[in-house]
N, C-alpha and C positions, 0 to 999 in steps of 0.2 A: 342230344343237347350237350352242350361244352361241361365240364367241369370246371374250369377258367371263373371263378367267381364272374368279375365284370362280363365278361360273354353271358355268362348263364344268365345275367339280369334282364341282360340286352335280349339272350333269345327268346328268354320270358314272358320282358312288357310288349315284344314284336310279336308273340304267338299271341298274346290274349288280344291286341288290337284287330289284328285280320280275324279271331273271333268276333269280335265283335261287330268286324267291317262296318266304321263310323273312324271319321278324326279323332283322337286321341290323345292328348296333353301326358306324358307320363312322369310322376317325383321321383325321386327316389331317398333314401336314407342312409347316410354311408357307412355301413360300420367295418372300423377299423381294426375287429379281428378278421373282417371277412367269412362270418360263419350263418350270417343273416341277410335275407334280402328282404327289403322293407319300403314295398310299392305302393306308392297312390296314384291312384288313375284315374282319369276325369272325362267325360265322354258323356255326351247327350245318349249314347245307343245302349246307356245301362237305365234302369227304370230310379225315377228318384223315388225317396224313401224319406227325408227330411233326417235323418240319422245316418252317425257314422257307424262302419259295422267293419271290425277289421275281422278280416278271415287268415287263418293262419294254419298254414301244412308244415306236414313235420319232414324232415330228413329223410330219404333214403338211397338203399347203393344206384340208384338212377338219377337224383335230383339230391347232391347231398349239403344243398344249403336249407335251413329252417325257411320260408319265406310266409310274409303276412301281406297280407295285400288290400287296400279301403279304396272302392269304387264309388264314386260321386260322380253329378252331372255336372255341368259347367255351376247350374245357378246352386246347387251345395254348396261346391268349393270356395264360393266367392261368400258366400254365407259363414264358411270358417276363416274369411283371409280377412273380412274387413271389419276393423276395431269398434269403429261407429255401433255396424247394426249384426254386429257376430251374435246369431244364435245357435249354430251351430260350433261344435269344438272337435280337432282333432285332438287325439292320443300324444302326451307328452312327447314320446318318440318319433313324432311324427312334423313335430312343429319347425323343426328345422331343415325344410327338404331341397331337395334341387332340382331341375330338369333334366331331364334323361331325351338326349336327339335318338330320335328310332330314325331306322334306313325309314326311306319312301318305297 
C-alpha cells in the first residue's frame, strides 16, 4: 500500500469495498495535516446496528497514517443526514465529509 497519503485512502476505502463485495458510497474527511484518514462508509453489505461506532487504528511503519472509519447502511446514513427525522448523529469530525470516487 502507497504511503502517498491520498493514495493510501484511496487504496483503503478500495480494499474494504471488494471486502465487502456490495456498492459502496465512500466520505471522506480531509485533514489538512495529512496525518489522519477519516472514512465513512455506507454499504447495505455491513449489518445495521442503529448506531454510529467509529473504529479507529493506530499508525504503523506499514500503514503510517492514524485512520477511524464509521460503517453504516444506506438507511443509517440517511438517518444522520436528514434534519427532519435525524436520530441518528455522526461524530463532530465527521459532519463535514466528502465523496471519495473509488475506481470500478
Amino acid at each position: 500500500m502507497s504511503r502517498d497519503y491520498e493514495q493510501s485512502m484511496q487504496d483503503l476505502a478500495e480494499g474494504h469495498r471488494d471486502v465487502v463485495g456490495e456498492e459502496m458510497d465512500v466520505y471522506f474527511v480531509p485533514d489538512p495535516e495529512r496525518k489522519v484518514i477519516r472514512l465513512l462508509e455506507v454499504s447495505d453489505g455491513f449489518v445495521q446496528s442503529g448506531e454510529v461506532w467509529p473504529l479507529t487504528f493506530r499508525a504503523d511503519e506499514d500503514f503510517p497514517f492514524l485512520v477511524t472509519v464509521i460503517q453504516l447502511t444506506k438507511a443509517e446514513y440517511e438517518r444522520t443526514q436528514d434534519s427532519y427525522e435525524r436520530d441518528m448523529k455522526l461524530p463532530d469530525d465527521f459532519i463535514q465529509h466528502e465523496k471519495l470516487e473509488l475506481a470500478r
